[in-house]
Every structure is written in structure tokens, then in C-alpha cells.
RODO-2510 file (C-alpha; in nm, 4 decimals, decimal comma):
residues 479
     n   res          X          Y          Z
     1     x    -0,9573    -5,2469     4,5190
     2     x    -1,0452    -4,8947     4,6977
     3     x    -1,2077    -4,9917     5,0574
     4     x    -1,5723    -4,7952     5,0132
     5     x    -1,5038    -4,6226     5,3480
     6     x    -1,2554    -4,4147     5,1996
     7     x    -1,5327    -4,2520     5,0504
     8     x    -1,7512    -4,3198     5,2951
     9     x    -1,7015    -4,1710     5,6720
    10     x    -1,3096    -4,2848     5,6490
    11     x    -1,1209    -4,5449     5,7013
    12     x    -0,9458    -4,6017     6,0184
    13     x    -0,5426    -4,5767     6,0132
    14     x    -0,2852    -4,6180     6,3039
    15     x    -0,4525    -4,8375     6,5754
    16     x    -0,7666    -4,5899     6,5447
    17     x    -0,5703    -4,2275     6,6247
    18     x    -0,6406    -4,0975     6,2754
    19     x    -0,8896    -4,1773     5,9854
    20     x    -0,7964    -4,1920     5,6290
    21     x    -1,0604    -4,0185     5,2997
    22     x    -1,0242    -3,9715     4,9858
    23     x    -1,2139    -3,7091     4,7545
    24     x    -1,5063    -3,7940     4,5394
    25     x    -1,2753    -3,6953     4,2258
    26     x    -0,9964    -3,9296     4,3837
    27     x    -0,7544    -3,6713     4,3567
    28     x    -0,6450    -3,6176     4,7058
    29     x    -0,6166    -3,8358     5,0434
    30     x    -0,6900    -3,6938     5,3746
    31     x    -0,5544    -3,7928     5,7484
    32     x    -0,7387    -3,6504     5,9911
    33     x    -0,6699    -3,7578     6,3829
    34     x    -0,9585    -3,8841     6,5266
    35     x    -0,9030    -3,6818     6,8543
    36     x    -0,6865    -3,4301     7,0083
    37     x    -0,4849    -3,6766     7,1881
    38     x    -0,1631    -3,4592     7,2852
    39     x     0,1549    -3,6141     7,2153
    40     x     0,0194    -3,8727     6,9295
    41     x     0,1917    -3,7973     6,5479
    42     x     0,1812    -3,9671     6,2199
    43     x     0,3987    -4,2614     6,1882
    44     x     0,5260    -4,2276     5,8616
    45     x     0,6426    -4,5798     5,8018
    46     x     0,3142    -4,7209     5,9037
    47     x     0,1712    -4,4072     5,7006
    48     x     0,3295    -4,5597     5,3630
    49     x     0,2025    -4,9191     5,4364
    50     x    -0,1474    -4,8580     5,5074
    51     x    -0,1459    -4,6102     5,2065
    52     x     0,0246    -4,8696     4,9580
    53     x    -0,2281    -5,1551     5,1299
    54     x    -0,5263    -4,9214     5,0448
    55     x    -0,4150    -4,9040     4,6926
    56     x    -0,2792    -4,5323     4,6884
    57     x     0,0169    -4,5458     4,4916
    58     x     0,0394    -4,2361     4,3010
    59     x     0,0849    -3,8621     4,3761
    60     x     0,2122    -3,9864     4,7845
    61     x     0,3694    -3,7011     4,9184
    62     x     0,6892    -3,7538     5,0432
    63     x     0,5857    -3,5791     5,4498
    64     x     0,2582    -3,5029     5,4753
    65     x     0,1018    -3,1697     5,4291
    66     x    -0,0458    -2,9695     5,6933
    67     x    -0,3717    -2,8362     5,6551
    68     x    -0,5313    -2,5630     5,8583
    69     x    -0,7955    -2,7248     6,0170
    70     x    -0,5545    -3,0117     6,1476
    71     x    -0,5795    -3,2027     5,9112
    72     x    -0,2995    -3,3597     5,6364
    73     x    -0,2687    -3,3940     5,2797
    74     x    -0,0901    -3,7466     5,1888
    75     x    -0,1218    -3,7887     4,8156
    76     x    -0,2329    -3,5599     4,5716
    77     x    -0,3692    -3,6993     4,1616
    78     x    -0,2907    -3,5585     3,8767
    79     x    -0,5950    -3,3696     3,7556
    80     x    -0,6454    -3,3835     3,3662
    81     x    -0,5737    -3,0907     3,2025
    82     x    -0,8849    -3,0421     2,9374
    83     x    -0,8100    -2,9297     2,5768
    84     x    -0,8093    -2,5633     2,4038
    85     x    -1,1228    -2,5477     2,1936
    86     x    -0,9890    -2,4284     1,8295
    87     x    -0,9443    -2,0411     1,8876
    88     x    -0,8694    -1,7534     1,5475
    89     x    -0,4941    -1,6646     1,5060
    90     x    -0,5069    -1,3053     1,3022
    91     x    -0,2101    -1,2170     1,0946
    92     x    -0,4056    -0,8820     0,9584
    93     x    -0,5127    -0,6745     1,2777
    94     x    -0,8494    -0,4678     1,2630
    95     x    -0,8557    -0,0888     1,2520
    96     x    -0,9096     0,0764     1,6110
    97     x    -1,1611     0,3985     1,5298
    98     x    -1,0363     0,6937     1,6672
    99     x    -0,6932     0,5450     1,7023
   100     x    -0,3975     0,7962     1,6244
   101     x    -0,0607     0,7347     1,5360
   102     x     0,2734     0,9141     1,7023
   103     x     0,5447     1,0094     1,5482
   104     x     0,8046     0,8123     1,7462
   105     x     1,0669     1,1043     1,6093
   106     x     0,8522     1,3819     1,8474
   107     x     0,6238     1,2303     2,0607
   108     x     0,3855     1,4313     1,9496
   109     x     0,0209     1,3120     1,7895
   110     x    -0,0982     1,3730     1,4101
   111     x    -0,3980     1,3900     1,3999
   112     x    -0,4659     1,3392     1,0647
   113     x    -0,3375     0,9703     1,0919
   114     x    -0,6320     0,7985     1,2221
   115     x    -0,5580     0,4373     1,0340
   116     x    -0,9069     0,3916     0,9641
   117     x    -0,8515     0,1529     0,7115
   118     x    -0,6217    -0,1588     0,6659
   119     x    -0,5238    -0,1940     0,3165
   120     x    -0,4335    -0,5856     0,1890
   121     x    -0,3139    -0,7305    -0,0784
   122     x    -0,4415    -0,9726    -0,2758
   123     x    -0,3745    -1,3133    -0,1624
   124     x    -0,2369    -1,1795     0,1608
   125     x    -0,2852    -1,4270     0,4709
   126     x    -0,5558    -1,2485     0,6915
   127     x    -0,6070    -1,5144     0,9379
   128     x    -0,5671    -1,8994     1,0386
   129     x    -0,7482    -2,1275     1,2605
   130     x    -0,5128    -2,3484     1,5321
   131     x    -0,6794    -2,6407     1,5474
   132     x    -0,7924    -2,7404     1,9404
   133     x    -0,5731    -2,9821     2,1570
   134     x    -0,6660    -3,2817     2,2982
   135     x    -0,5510    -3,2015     2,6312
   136     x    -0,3358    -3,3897     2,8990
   137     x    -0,4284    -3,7242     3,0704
   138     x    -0,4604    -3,7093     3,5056
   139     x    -0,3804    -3,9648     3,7279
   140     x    -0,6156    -4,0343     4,0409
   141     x    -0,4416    -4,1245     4,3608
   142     x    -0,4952    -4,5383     4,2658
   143     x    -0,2812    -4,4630     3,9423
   144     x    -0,5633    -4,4859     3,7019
   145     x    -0,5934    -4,2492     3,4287
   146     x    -0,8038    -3,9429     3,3941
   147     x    -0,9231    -3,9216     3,0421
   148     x    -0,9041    -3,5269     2,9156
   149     x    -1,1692    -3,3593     2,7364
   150     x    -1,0748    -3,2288     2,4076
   151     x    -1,1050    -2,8806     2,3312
   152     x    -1,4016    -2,8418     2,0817
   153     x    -1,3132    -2,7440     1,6806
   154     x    -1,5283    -2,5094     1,4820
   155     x    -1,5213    -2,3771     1,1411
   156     x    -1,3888    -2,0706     1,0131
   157     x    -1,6992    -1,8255     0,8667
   158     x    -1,5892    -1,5483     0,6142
   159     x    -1,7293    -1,3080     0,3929
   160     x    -1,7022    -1,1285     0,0694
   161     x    -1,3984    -1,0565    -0,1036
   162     x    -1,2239    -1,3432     0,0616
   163     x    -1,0291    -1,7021    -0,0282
   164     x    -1,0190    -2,0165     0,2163
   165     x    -0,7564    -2,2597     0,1440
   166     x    -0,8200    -2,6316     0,0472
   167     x    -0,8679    -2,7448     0,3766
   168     x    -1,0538    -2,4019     0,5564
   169     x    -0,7719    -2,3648     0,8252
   170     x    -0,6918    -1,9829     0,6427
   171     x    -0,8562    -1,7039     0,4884
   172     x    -0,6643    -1,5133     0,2322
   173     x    -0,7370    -1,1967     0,0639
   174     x    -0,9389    -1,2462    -0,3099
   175     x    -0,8444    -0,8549    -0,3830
   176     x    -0,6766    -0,5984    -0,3112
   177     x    -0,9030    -0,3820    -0,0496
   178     x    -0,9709    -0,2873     0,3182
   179     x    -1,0137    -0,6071     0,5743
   180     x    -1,2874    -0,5419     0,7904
   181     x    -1,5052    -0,7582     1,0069
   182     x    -1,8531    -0,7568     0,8768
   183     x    -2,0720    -0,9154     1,1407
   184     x    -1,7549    -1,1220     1,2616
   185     x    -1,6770    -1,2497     0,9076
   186     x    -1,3452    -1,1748     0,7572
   187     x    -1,4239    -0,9644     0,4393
   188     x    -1,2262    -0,7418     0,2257
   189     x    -1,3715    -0,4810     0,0133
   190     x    -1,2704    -0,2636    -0,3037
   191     x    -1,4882     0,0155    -0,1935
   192     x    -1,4600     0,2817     0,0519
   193     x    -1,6920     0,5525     0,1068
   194     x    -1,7051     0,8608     0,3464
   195     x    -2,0180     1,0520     0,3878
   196     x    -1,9002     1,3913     0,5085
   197     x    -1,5527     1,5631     0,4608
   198     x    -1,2488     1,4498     0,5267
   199     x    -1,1491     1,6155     0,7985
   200     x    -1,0072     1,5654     1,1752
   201     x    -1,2656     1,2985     1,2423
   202     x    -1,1792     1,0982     0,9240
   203     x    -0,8065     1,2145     0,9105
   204     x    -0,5527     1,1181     0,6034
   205     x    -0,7205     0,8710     0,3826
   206     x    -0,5277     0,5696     0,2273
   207     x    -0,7183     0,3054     0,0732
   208     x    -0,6067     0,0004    -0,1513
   209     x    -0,9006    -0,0969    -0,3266
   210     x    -1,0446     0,0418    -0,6497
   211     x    -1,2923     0,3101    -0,5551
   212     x    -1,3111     0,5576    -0,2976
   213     x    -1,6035     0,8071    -0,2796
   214     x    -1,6407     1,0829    -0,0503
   215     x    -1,9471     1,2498    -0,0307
   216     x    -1,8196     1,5922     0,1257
   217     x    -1,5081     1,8128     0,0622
   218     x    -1,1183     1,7182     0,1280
   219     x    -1,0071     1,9941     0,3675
   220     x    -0,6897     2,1985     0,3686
   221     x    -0,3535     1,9577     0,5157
   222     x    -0,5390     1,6825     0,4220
   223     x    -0,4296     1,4173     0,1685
   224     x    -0,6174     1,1391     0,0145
   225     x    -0,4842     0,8113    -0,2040
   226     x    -0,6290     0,5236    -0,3447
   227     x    -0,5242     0,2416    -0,5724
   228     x    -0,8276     0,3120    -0,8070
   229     x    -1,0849     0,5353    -0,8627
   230     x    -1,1366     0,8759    -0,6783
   231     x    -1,4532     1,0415    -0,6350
   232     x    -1,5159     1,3386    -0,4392
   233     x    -1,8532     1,5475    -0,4314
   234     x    -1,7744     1,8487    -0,3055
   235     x    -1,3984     1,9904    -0,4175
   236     x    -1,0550     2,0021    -0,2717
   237     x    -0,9169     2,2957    -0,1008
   238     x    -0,5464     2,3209    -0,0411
   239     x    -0,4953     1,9462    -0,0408
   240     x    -0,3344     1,6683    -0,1824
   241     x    -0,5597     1,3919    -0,3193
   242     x    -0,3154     1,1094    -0,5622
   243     x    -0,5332     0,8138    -0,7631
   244     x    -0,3771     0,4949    -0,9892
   245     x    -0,7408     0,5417    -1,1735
   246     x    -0,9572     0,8354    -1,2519
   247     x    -1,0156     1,1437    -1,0231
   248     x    -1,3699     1,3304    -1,0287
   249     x    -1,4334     1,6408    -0,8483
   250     x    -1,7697     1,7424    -0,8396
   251     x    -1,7436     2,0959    -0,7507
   252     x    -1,4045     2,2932    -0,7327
   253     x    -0,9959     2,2609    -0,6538
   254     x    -0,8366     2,6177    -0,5036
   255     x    -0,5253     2,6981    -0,3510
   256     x    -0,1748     2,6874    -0,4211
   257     x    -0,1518     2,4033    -0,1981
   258     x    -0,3635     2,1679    -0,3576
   259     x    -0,2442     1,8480    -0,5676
   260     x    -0,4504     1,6584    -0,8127
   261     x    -0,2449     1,3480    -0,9530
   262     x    -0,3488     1,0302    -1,1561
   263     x    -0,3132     0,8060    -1,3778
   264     x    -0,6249     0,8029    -1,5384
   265     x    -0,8359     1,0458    -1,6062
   266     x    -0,8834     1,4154    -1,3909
   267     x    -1,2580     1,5397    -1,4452
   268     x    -1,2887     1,8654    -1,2205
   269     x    -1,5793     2,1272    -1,2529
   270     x    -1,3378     2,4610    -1,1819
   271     x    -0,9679     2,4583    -1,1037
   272     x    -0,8736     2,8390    -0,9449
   273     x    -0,5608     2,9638    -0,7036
   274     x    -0,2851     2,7846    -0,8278
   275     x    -0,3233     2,4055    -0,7924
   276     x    -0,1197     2,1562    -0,9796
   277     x    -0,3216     1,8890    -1,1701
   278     x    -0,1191     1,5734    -1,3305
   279     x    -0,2282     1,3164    -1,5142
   280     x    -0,1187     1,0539    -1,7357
   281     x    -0,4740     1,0527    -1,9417
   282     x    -0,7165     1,3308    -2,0222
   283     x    -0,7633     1,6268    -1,8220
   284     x    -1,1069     1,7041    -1,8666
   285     x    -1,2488     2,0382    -1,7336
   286     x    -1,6735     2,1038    -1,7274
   287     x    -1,6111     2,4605    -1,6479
   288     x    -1,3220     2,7077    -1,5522
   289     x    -0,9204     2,6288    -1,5331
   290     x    -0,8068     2,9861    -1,3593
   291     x    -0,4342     3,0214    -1,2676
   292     x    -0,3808     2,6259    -1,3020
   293     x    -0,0610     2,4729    -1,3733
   294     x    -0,1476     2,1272    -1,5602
   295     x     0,0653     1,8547    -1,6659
   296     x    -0,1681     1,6434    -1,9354
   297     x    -0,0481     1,2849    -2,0767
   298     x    -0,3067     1,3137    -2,2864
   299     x    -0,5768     1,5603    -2,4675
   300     x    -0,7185     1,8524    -2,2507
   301     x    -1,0773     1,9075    -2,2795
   302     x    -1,2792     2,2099    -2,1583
   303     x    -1,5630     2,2587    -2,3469
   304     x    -1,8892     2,2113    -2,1676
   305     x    -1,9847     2,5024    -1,9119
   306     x    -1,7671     2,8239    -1,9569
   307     x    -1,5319     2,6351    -2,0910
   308     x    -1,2516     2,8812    -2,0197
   309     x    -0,8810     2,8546    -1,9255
   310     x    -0,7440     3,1866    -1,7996
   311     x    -0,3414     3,2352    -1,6676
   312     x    -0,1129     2,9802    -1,5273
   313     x     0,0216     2,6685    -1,7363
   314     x    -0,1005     2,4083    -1,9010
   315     x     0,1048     2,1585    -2,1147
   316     x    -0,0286     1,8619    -2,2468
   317     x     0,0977     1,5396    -2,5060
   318     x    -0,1575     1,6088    -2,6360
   319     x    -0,3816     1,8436    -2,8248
   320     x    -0,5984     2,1123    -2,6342
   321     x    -0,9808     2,1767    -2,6346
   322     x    -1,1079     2,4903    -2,5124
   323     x    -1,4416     2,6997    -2,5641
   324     x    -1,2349     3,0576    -2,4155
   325     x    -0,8664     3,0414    -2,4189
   326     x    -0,7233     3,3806    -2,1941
   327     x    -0,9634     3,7057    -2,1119
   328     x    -0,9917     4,0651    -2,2110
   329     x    -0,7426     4,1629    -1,9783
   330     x    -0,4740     3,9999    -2,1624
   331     x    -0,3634     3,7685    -1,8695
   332     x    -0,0601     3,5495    -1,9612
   333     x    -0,1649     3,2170    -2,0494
   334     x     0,0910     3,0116    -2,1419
   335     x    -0,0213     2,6620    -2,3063
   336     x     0,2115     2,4052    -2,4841
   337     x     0,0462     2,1160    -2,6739
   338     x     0,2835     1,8254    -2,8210
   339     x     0,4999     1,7689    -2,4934
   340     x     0,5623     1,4681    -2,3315
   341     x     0,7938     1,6006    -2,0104
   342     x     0,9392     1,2589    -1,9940
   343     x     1,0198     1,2027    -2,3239
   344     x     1,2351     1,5321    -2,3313
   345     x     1,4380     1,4165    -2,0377
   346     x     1,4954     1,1206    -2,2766
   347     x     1,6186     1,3151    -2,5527
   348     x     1,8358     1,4967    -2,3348
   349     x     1,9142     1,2159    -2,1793
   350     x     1,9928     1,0106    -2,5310
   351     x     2,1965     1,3104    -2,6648
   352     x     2,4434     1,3387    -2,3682
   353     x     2,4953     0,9907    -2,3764
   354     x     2,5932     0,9933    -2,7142
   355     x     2,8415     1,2886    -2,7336
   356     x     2,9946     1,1188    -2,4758
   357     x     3,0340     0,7755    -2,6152
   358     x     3,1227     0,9300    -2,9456
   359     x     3,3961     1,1230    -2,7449
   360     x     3,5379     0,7870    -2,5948
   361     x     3,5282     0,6510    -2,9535
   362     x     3,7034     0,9099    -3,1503
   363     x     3,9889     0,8860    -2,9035
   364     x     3,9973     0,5605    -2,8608
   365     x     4,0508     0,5404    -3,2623
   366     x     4,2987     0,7882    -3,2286
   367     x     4,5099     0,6246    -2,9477
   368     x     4,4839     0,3220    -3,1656
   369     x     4,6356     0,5246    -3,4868
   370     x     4,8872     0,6742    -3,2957
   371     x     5,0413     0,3605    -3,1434
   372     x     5,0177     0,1382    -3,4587
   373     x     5,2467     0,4060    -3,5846
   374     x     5,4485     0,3500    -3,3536
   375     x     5,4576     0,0152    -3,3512
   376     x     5,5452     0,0409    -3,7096
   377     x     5,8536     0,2761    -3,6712
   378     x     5,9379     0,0424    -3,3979
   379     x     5,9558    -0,2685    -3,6641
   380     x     5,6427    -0,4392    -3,4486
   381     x     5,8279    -0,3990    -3,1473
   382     x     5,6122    -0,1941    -2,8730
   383     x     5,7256    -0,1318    -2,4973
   384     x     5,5287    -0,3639    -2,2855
   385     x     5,3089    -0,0521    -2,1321
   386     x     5,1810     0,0432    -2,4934
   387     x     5,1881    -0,3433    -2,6022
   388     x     4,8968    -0,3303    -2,3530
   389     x     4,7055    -0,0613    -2,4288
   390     x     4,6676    -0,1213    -2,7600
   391     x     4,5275    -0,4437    -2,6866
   392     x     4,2625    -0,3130    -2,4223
   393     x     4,2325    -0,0026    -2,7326
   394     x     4,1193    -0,2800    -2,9638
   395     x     3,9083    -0,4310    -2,6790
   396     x     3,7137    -0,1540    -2,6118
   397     x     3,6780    -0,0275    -2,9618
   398     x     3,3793    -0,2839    -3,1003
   399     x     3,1757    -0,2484    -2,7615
   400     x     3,1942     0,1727    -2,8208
   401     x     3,1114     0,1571    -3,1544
   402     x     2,7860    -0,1257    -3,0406
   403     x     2,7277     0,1453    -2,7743
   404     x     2,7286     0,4505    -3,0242
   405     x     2,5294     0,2581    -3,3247
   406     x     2,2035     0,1993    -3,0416
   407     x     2,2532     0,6065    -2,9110
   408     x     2,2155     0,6856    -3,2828
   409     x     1,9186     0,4570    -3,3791
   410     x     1,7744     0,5588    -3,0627
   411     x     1,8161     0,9203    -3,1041
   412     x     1,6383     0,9170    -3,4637
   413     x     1,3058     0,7558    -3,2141
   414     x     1,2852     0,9688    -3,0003
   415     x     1,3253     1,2901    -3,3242
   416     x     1,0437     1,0711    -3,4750
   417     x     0,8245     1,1087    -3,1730
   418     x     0,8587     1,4787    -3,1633
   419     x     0,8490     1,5245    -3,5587
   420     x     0,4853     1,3645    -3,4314
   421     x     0,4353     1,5542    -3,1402
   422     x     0,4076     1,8838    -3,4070
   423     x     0,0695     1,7241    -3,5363
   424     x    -0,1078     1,8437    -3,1753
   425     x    -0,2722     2,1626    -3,1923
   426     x    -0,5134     2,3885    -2,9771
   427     x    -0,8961     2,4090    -3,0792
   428     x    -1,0558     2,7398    -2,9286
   429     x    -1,4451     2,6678    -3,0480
   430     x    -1,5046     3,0511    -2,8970
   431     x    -1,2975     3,3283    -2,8417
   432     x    -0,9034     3,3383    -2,8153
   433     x    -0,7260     3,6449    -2,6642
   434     x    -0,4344     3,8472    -2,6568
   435     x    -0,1984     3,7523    -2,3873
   436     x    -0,1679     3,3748    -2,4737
   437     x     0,1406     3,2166    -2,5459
   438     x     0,1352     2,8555    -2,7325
   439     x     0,4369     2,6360    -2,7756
   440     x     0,4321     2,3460    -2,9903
   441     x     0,7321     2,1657    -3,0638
   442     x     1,0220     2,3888    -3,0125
   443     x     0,8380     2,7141    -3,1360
   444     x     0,6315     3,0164    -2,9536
   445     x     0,4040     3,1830    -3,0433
   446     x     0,2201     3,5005    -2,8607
   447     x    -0,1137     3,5857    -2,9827
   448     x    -0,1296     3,9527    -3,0258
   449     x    -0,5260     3,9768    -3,1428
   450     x    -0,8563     3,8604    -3,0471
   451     x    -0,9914     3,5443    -3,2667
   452     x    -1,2688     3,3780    -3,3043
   453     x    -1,3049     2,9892    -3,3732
   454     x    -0,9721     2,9583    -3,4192
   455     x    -0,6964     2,6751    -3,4413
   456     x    -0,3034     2,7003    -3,3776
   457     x    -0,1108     2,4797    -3,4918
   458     x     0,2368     2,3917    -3,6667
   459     x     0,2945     2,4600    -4,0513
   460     x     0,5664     2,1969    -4,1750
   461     x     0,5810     2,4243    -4,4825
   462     x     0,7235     2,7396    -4,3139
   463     x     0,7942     2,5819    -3,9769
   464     x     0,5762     2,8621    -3,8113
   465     x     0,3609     2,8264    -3,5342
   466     x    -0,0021     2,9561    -3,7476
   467     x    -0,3536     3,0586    -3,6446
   468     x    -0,6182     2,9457    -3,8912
   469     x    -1,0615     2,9241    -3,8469
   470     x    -1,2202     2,6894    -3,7435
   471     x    -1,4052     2,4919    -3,9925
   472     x    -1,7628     2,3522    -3,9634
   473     x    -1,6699     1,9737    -3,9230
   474     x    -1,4145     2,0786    -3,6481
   475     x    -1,6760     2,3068    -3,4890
   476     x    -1,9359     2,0094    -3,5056
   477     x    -1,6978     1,7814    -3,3634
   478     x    -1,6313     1,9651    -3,0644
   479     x    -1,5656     1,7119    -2,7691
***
């Protein structure tokens, strides 16, 4: 057992010439001499016994250690080493605002990339709790144990739009979104919303969920995209804005340089300048198309407002609905209804395929003819170089004719498709003028005098491309 004056005022070592403590945490012993005697040093043999007969055992230094004030360190404990409390491991890292990205090609700063938002997928790991240690057991200078303290656990808080696993170690995504930290809680949201323009302080938007609104006006060299739905409030001007839903445009899209593309619907109030405007749906205008080109999956619909499409080029799959359809002053306006682009790079597609495998057929068939005769004049005796090619002849011959049967049935499709795609037609519910040029099908026609509630379409009977009125249950059904 530990003599109390160890603790207490020291305990005598050495015949008297030096006194022996140890700290209140019993992690470290102390020899101090008890006087400046000259000439009197630590007798390490006697040093070890007295130290072993005290019951220090552990941590005994193998010299003693100077100290500055005279003094020397003999044995030092082990102190415990305490536990990490549990602590949040992200896998998903948080936007920085304001943060811009290099191009590492350069060195030079866009900035229009401000990553503002961090898109994630759904079920995507956001971020895991490591559970706390218990720490590391000390020794004292006896050789008795130091008990650690354990590093305290907690539980992992979330928010909206989120998924903890079975036991609440991780958070994964519930949606696809932006991750953001709402008053420290992981959450991910499908809506994004900008109150202004997007401009240099909001830079190029990207955003995974399914609706982004911005209150203000997308800038020229700007681009926006979202998974979902678009809505802007106040136009696009030479700018690129892409959507997997529906695009609306409150006010306007000008310039040559802008880009409207989705897969839903586009609903824009004017469209002026040039822009391109694709969709897979309706394009759907509540006033003026001027010098648009427009690429339409579906039906085109301007009839509320002017109503008016004037110059540039519109084709759509489907049919076309238009209140004013060209001006007075006879500016070109070309429209074609009943065209799917894809499905004519099909048929192109289909047909060269099929001359060519019909090629390779009708010469396989004649390499076969011409080297059974052959083999015939030869009594069934062929060299061993045509032996062979009329067996890989008669090889290939089944899988060409397979191959040109599926062209064929394929071909007569894709001819029933556009046999349909004749059906679409273009519904001017006001005034149509000279200067506009309408394809439908494989026909054009230019309209050469003004009209008036009016409807082109495609006469099986005379295969002509016709203008007919209107009549009062069309007129009444206007869109």
C-alpha cells in the first residue's frame, strides 16, 4: 500500500538527501534533494528499491528525468485516453454561397458557376453517424488501472424529404432534390425558387428536383435546367433554359441566342428574334411567335391574345392552332404540320438498311446459283475454296433473308405512321396571308391569297395540299 506521505509533504529517500512525491492523479513521481549538498547524486540502485518498496512499479523511467527547478521525474502513468463523443460523417457536402468554380483547363474563374445547389438522388447516402469510442484505459504509477470515459452518443435529427435507415446511423435521400441544412437538419427538397433574375449573383442554375421558379428574368449567357418543372416570371433573353417537365414563361423569349427545350409542355407569352423552342408536348403560345424556329412533338396552340405567328419555322407532329398565321407584308412563314423529325431519320434510316441487306441477298443467291452450277458440271466435285463458300453462302442466306423480312415489315410501320401523319392540318380561326408556306406530308403548298377562317390540310382524293373554311363547330372549338 502507497505510504500517505507520498502525497503528503514526501517521503524521505536515500538516508534523508532527497524526498520522494507523487501527484494527486498518481501519474508521476517526483525526487527532489532535500538540500544543495554539492557532490551528493541519485543512487540509482537504491533509487529502484525504494521505488519498487513504495509500490511504484509502472511507468519507472529507466534514468531519471531532469526537471528545471532541480528536481527529477522517476516514473511517469499512463493517463487514460477519454472517448470521441459520436461526431456526423457527411458523404453529400453543403453548398458554399458565393463559391465559384475554375476551370482547371485556364485558371481562369466562371462566374456563372456559383454551385448554389447540390442536386441528389434519390436514395443517395447523405450522411452517417460513427458511433463514439470508449476510449483507452491509463495506468497510475502503482499499476492500477485508469478507467476511460466514454465519448457520449447522440442521435441523428433530420428533416423533410429525407430516409433514416433501420437502425438511425444514416440519412438517405427520399427524392430526388437539393440537400440543404435547414436549421442543422439534413433535408432535401423538390423545390427551388429564386426571387430576382438569374444573373451574376445567382449564376448557372442546375437543380434536380421537380420545380424551379424564378421570380425575375434569365439573363443573356445564362443557362438554366431542372429535372421538372420550369417557371420563370419574367422572360428569357438570349439564354438557354432545358426542363424534363413543363416550361412557363410569363412574359417574353428574344434573341437568336436563346434555347427553350422540354419535354413537357412550352407555355410562353411572345417568342421574337430568332429563338429555338423544342418540345416533346404542346407548344402553347398566349400571344405572338415572331421569327421563331419551333420543333413541336405535339399540337401548337396560339390562340388566346394576338394569337399570331409571323416568319421563321415552325414544324410540329402535330396539328397547328393559330388565330393570324403570316402578316400583310407577306413575310415567309414556313409551317409543316404532320412531322415527327425522328421518325424521318427512321425511315431513312429503315430504307438504307434495307437496300443494303437486299443487296447482300440478291448476291448472295446469285453466288449460290453460280457455284451449284458448277458443282454440277463438275459431277459434285467442287475445289476446296468454292466447297467452302458455298457452305458459308448457304449459311448466311436464311439470316439475310430473317434480316430483310423485319426491314420490310418495318418499313410498311413506319409508311403507316406517315399515311397518319397526313390527317394533321393547320386551323387559322382569323386571318391567313400570302407569304406562308405549309408542308404536310411530303407536299408544299404556298398560299398566294388572303383567307379568312380557313383550314389546310391534305386531300387523299387528289393528293393536294387544299385550303377549305372554317366551319362553325371547328370555330367553336377553338382551343
Amino acid at each position: 500500500m502507497a505510504s500517505e506521505k507520498l502525497f503528503k509533504g514526501g517521503l524521505e529517500i536515500q538516508n534523508g538527501t532527497f524526498v520522494m512525491t507523487v501527484a494527486k492523479d498518481r501519474l508521476q513521481a517526483v525526487v527532489t534533494p532535500k538540500s544543495a549538498m554539492a557532490g551528493v547524486g541519485l543512487d540509482q540502485g537504491m533509487l529502484q528499491k525504494e521505488l519498487a518498496e513504495n509500490g511504484i512499479v509502472s511507468g519507472v523511467l529507466p534514468s531519471p528525468q531532469p526537471r528545471a527547478d532541480g528536481s527529477f521525474i522517476v516514473a511517469k502513468g499512463e493517463p487514460p485516453v477519454p472517448g470521441e463523443n459520436a461526431r456526423v460523417k457527411m458523404h453529400v457536402k453543403v453548398a458554399i454561397p458565393g463559391h465559384q468554380r475554375s476551370n482547371p483547363d485556364n485558371d481562369r474563374v466562371d462566374y456563372r458557376e456559383l454551385g448554389s445547389i447540390v442536386n441528389v438522388a434519390k436514395d443517395q447516402l447523405l450522411l452517417e453517424k460513427i458511433a463514439p469510442t470508449l476510449g483507452k484505459a491509463g495506468q497510475d504509477v502503482f499499476g492500477i488501472g485508469i478507467p476511460a470515459k466514454p465519448g457520449k452518443d447522440s442521435k441523428l435529427k433530420y428533416g423533410k424529404g429525407v430516409t433514416p435507415s433501420p437502425d438511425e446511423t444514416k440519412i438517405f435521400a427520399a427524392l430526388d432534390g437539393k440537400f440543404v441544412m435547414a436549421e442543422g437538419k439534413p433535408t432535401v427538397l423538390d423545390e427551388h425558387s429564386i426571387n430576382g433574375d438569374v444573373d451574376m449573383k445567382v449564376g448557372n442554375i442546375v437543380f434536380g428536383g421537380a420545380k424551379l421558379v424564378i421570380s425575375g428574368e434569365v439573363l443573356p449567357g445564362f443557362s438554366v435546367k431542372c429535372r421538372g418543372d420550369i417557371k420563370i416570371g419574367q422572360g428569357v433573353s438570349n439564354s438557354s433554359v432545358m426542363a424534363g417537365g413543363t416550361i412557363t414563361v410569363m412574359g417574353g423569349v428574344v434573341g437568336e441566342d436563346s434555347r427553350l427545350r422540354a419535354k413537357g409542355d412550352i407555355i410562353v407569352e411572345f417568342v421574337e428574334s430568332g429563338p429555338k423552342v423544342e418540345t416533346a408536348n404542346c407548344l402553347r403560345v398566349t400571344d405572338v411567335l415572331l421569327q421563331a424556329n419551333a420543333s413541336v412533338g405535339k399540337d401548337l396552340i396560339a390562340t388566346q391574345g394576338k394569337g399570331t405567328i409571323i416568319g421563321g419555322k415552325i414544324i410540329a407532329a402535330g396539328s397547328v392552332h393559330v388565330k393570324e398565321l403570316g402578316c400583310d407584308a407577306e413575310v415567309i412563314t414556313e409551317v409543316c404540320v404532320g412531322l415527327v423529325p425522328s421518325l424521318q431519320i427512321k425511315k431513312k434510316e429503315v430504307d438504307e438498311n434495307l437496300n443494303l441487306w437486299s443487296d447482300r441477298l440478291n448476291e448472295v443467291i446469285k453466288n449460290i446459283s453460280a457455284l451449284e452450277k458448277i458443282k454440277k458440271e463438275l459431277a459434285g466435285k467442287l475445289p476446296e475454296d468454292k466447297s467452302t463458300l458455298l457452305a458459308k453462302c448457304k449459311i448466311f442466306m436464311p439470316k439475310a433473308m430473317e434480316k430483310v423480312d423485319a426491314l420490310i415489315e418495318e418499313d410498311k410501320a413506319l409508311d403507316l405512321e406517315f399515311e397518319q401523319m397526313v390527317n394533321e392540318q393547320v386551323y387559322v380561326y382569323g386571318n391567313l396571308f400570302p407569304g406562308v408556306v405549309v408542308k404536310i406530308g411530303n407536299l408544299v403548298r404556298s398560299i398566294t391569297i388572303e383567307e379568312e377562317r380557313s383550314v389546310i390540310y391534305f386531300d387523299k382524293a387528289s393528293h393536294q395540299i387544299l385550303v377549305r373554311k372554317m366551319t362553325a363547330d371547328e370555330l367553336a372549338a377553338m382551343p
